[in-house]
C-alpha positions in Angstrom: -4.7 25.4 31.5 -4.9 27.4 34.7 -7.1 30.5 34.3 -4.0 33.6 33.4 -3.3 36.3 30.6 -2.4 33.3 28.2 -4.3 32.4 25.5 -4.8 28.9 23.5 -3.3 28.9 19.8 -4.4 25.9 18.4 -1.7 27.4 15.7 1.0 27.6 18.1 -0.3 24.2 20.1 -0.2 21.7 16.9 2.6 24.0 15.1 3.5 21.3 12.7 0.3 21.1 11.8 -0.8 24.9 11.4 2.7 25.8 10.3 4.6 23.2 8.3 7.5 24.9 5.9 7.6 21.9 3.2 6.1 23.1 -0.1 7.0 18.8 -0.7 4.5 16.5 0.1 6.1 14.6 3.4 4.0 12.6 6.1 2.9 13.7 9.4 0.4 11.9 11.9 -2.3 14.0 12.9 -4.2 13.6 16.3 -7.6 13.9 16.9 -9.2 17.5 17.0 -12.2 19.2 18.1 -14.1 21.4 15.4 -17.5 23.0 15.0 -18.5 22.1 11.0 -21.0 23.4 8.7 -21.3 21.0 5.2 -22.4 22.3 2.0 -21.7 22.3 -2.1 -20.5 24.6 -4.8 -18.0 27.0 -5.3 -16.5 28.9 -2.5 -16.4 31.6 -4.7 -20.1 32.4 -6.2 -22.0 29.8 -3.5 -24.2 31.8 -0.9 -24.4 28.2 1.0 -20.7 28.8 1.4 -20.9 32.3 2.6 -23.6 31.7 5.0 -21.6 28.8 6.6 -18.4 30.9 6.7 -20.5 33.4 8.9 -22.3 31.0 11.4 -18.9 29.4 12.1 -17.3 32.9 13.4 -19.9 33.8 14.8 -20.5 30.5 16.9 -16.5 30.4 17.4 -16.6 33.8 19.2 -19.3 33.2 21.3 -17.6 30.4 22.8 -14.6 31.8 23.3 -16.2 34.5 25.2 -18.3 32.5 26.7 -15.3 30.0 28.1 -13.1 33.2 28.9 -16.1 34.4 31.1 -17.3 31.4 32.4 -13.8 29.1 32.9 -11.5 31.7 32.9 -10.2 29.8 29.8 -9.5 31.6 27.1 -8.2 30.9 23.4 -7.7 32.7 20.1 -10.4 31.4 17.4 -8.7 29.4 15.1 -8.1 29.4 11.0 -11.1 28.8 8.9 -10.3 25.0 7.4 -12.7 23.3 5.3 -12.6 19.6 4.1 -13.3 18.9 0.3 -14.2 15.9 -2.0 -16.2 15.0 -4.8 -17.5 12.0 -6.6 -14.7 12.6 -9.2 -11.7 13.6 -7.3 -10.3 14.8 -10.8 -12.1 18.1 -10.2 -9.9 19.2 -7.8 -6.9 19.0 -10.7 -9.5 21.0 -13.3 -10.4 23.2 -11.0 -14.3 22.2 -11.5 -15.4 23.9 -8.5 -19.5 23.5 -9.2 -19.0 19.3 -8.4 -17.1 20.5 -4.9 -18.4 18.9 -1.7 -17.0 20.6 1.6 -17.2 20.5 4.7 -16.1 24.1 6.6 -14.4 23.9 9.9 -13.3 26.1 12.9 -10.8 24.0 15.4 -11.7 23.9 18.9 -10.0 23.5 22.6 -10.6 20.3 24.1 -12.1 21.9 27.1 -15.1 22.9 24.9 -17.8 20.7 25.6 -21.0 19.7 22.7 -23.3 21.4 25.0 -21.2 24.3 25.0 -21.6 24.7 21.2 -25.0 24.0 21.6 -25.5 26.5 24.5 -23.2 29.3 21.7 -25.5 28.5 19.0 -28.5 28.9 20.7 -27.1 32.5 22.2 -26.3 33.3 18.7 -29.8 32.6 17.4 -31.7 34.7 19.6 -29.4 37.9 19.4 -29.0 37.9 15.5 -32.5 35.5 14.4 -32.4 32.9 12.2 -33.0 35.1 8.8 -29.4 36.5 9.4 -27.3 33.0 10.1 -29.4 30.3 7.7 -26.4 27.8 8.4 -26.7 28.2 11.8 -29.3 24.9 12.3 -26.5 22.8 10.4 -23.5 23.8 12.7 -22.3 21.2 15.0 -19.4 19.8 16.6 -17.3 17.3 15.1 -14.0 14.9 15.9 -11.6 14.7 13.3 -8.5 11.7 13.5 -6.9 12.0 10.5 -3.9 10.2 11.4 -0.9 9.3 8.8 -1.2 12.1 6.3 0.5 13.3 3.3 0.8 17.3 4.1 2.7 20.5 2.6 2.6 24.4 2.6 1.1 26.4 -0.5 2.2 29.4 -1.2 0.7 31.5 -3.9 -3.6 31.7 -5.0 -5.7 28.6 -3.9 -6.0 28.0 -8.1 -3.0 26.9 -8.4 -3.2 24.0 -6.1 -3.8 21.8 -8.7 -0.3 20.8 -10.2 0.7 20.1 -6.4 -2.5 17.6 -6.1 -2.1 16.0 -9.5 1.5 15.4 -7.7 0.2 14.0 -5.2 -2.4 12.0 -7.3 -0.3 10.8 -10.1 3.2 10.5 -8.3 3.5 10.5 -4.4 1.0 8.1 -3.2 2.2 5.4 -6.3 5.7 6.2 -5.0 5.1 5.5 -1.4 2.8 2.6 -1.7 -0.4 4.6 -0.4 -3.6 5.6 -1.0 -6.4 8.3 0.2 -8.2 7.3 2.8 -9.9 10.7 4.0 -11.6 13.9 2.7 -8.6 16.4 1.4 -8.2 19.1 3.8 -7.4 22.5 3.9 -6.2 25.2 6.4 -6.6 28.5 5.2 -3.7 31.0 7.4 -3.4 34.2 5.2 -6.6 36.0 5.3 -7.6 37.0 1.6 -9.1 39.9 2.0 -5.7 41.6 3.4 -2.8 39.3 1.7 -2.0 39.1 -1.9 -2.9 36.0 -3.9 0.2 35.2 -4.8 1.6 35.3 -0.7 -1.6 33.3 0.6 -0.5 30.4 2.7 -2.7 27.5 2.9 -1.9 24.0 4.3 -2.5 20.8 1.9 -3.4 17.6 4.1 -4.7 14.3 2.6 -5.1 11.7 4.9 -3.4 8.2 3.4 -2.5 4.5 4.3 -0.6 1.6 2.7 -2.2 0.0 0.2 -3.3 -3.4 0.9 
C-alpha cells in the first residue's frame, strides 16, 4: 500500500470474516493472519490476568501503528480485540463454566508488520509506562494463525448466551456435515461493551473443522 490518507481495515480487508451476516453456522476458509497474542486462564469477567493482557495488547497495537505510520508511511486502524478459547472439557463453553477457560487474546496485524517491529513496540512501551503497569507485557508476542475450513456465524445479543449456538454446533452441525474441530474456538469481539447494549453486541463465532476420517 503506497504511503496516502488511506488506512488499513483489517475489518473492511477480510470483510467476510470481520463481518459475516449469518446467525447459521455456514463454512468459510480463513487465510493465514498476523496477530500479537497474550495467553492466560479464567474468567474474562473477574480474572486480573485477563485484564492485564487486554491492556498490553492495545497498548502494543498502538505503538505500532504509530510507529509504522511514522516510519513507513503505512498506516492502519487497530483491529478488534479477538481471543481464542478451549478447555480440557469443551462442555464448559455450553455451561458457561468460565473458571476451566483457556484463552488466548489477540489483536490482528498488517502483513507489513514485521516480529522485530513488535519487539521494537514492546520494548518502547516498557520503558515509557515500566513493567509494574503492563505485567502481560513480557508474554506478548506475535503469532500466525491459518485456520482454514471453518464453521463461522454472527451473534447477536450478550456473549452468555452463546451457548445454545455452540451446543448447535457441538451436538448437530459438525454430525450433520461429517466434521469435526480441529482448532481452538475463536472469537471476534466488534461491538465495544462498554458503549453497546448486551443484547446488540456483535460477536463472530469461528471454529475451525475438517472431515472426519
Amino acid at each position: 500500500m503506497p504511503a496516502s490518507d488511506s488506512k488499513y481495515d483489517v475489518k473492511r480487508a477480510l470483510k467476510q470474516f470481520y463481518a459475516p451476516t449469518n446467525t447459521d453456522w455456514a463454512l468459510v476458509d480463513v487465510p493465514p493472519q498476523r496477530f500479537i497474542a497474550v495467553d492466560g486462564r479464567g474468567d474474562p469477567n473477574t480474572s486480573a490476568d485477563y485484564t492485564h493482557a487486554v491492556e498490553a495488547l492495545y497498548a502494543v497495537a498502538y505503538t505500532i501503528k504509530f510507529g509504522s505510520k511514522r516510519t513507513l508511511g503505512r498506516d492502519f486502524v487497530v483491529g478488534p480485540l479477538e481471543g481464542l478459547w478451549w478447555s480440557d472439557r469443551p462442555e464448559v463453553f455450553v455451561t458457561r463454566e468460565k473458571t476451566a477457560w483457556q484463552w488466548r487474546m489477540l489483536v490482528s496485524l498488517p502483513d507489513w508488520i514485521t516480529d522485530e517491529s513488535v519487539a521494537e513496540a514492546s520494548r518502547t512501551v516498557l520503558a515509557k509506562k515500566g513493567p509494574a503497569a503492563l505485567p502481560a507485557l513480557p508474554g506478548l508476542r506475535p503469532e500466525t494463525l491459518h485456520e482454514g475450513t471453518s464453521a463461522q456465524l454472527l451473534h447477536v445479543g450478550p456473549y452468555d448466551d452463546e451457548g445454545p449456538a455452540l451446543a448447535r454446533l457441538h451436538g448437530e452441525y459438525l454430525a450433520a456435515n461429517g466434521l469435526r474441530m480441529t482448532g481452538h474456538h475463536h472469537e471476534v469481539y466488534l461491538s465495544d461493551p462498554r458503549r453497546v447494549r448486551p443484547e446488540r453486541l456483535r460477536t463472530v463465532l469461528r471454529q475451525p473443522v475438517a472431515p472426519v476420517g
